[in-house]
C-alpha positions, 0 to 999 in steps of 0.5 A: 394782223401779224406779218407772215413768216419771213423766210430767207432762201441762200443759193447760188442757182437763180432757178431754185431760187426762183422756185422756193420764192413761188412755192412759199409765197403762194402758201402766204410766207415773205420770202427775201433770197441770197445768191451766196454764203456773203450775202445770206450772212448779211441778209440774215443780220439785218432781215433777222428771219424766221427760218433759213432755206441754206444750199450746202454748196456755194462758191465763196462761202459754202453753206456748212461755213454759214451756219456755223456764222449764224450759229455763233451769233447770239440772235440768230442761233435759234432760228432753224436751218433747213440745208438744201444739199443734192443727194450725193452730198449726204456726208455734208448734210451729217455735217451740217446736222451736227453743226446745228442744221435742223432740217435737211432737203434733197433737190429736185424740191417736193413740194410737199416735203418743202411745205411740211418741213417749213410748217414743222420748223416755223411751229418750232420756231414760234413755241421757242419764241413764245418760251424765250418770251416768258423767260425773259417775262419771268426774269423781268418779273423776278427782278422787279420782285427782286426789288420788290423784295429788298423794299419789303425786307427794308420796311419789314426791318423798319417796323420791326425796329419800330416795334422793338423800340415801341416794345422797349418805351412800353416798358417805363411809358403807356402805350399811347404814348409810348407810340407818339414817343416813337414815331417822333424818332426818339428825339422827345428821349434826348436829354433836356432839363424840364420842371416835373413831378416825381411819385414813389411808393414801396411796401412797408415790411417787405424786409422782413417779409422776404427774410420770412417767407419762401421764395414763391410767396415772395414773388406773387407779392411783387407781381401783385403789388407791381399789377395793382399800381402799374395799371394806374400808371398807365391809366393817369399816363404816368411815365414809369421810370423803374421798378426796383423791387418793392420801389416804384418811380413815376414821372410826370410832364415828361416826355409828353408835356401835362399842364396838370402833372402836380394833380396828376401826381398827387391823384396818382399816389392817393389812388395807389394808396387806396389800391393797396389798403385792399390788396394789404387786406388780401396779404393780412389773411395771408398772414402776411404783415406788409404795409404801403408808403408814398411820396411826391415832389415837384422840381426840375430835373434834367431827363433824358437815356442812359445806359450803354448800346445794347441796354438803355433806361429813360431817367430823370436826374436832379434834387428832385427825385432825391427828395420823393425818395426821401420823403416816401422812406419818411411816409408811415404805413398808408401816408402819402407825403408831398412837399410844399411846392407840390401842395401849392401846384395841386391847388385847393383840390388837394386835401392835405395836412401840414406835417412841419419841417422833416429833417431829410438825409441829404438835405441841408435844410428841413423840408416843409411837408404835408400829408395828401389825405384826399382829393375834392373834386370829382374822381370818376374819370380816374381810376 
């Protein structure tokens, strides 16, 4: 149940004191009292009232200087103020109506009168009390979305960034593991040395082909030739190190180990072979006359970003990589080369032929190498 309005009544006559007491309390309100300005200021600080029933004259402190008090305070400046005046002070009521009051009584009281204007200032008093209460609500709640928000734009700016970088790895990873690759804070990116296995592959002709043909014809070559081997890829979960025009990179056991990386690589490079035997068919009724080489190694290789802020790569850096370039400038049209530590790694699965020792350009001794031709064992989980 709500406790009942309090009302404190200031007046230095000890009979009108007494008849606002009767005459409020016995329509329900708590009515304190103060016999001066002094003691109505105090009172007022410390009972915090609903309303002021404030006489204009008083010895001390008169009522004009009370209601400029208890409108310079910040917890009291809102609560009305009803000045008690006799009818010939009506200069002082002007006053004191421009100084804040809110109301004004003539003695001798009416009841009526009185009653009327308590219950219209008390409305008052309790509708602007309901409003600085849904003001400070409203504040309360703007600050916690305030910080609600600053914690959402934090999380927004984390995902964001996840999916920049995320976006950024799907460029040369699939996108499965590119999203390990992320959620790992890039640390399987820093450098590290690790044993892999590396595919290259480029169009044979394609020179020629460029210095022949238009611009357009050029480019829907490229973007065909980099669907058909760029799908396989990322089915095998090869990492896509770089396109560079007709020049395909792939690696294998990194950043996310493979126990059966040499397979992988030589599967890889005979199903891109296979892929480009009908998209060759495809450009031969075109008119146009380009053919499709491959190669793979197996060696170590230190991997990790290069690059500067703003635009980075992942690469790998060693013999290795060297000697798949190598060996795939050495493959003829539709042959896939690969070394002999890749031979053995693969295992009997791999079908391949002996091409003997190739003289390779930075090579100080010549390389024994084969030719993958196919794969035993069954190929239907891979495309």
């Amino acid at each position: 149940m709500n406790d009942p309005p309090k009302i404190l009544a200031v007046d230095d006559a000890p009979e009108n004191l007494e008849i606002l007491k009767v005459r409020l309390e016995a329509r329900g309100y708590d009515v304190i009292t103060a016999a001066d300005g002094d003691e109505g200021l105090a009172r007022a600080r410390a009972e915090n009232p609903d309303l002021v029933l404030l006489d204009v004259m008083m010895p001390k402190r008169d009522g004009l200087s009370v209601l400029e008090e208890l409108k310079a305070d910040a917890t009291l400046r809102f609560v009305p103020v009803v000045l008690v005046t006799a009818r010939a002070d009506i200069r002082d009521v002007i006053a004191g109506l421009e100084a804040g009051a809110d109301d004004y009584l003539t003695k001798p009281f009416e009841q009526a009168a009185l009653v009327a204007r308590v219950r219209s200032l008390l409305r008052i008093k309790a509708l602007n009390d309901l409003a600085q209460e849904q003001a400070r609500t409203l504040a309360e709640q703007a600050e916690k979305l305030a910080v609600v928000n600053a914690s959402l734009e934090e999380k927004v700016a984390a995902q964001v960034a996840e999916i920049e970088r995320i976006g950024r790895l799907r460029r040369f990873l699939p996108p499965q593991v590119a999203e390990l690759v992320a959620s790992s804070g890039g640390a399987m990116l820093e450098s590290h040395r690790r044993e892999i296995t590396v595919v290259c592959c480029d169009l044979r002709g394609f020179t020629a082909f460029t210095e022949s043909s238009a611009p357009e014809d050029v480019t829907t070559v490229l973007r065909e030739y980099h669907q058909a081997v760029g799908e396989l890829v990322f089915a095998c979960e090869g990492t896509l190190e770089r396109f560079a025009g007709d020049g395909v990179m792939v690696l294998f056991n990194d950043p996310l180990p493979c126990r059966d990386h040499a397979a992988r690589g030589v599967r890889l490079a005979l199903a891109m072979r296979d892929a480009m035997d009908e998209l060759g068919e495809v450009w031969r009724q075109r008119g146009h006359a380009i053919g499709f080489g491959a190669a793979a190694a197996l060696g170590f290789a230190t991997l990790g970003e290069i690059g500067f802020e703003g635009r980075r790569e992942y690469t790998a850096i060693g013999p290795v990589v060297s000697l798949a370039h190598r060996l795939c400038a050495a493959a003829k049209p539709g042959e896939v080369l690969i070394d002999q530590r890749l031979r053995t790694a693969a295992g009997p699965a791999c079908e391949a032929e002996p091409v003997g020792e190739l003289s390779l350009k930075g090579f100080r001794h010549p390389v024994p190498t084969f030719s993958a031709v196919g794969w035993r064992e069954d190929r239907s989980s891979f495309p």
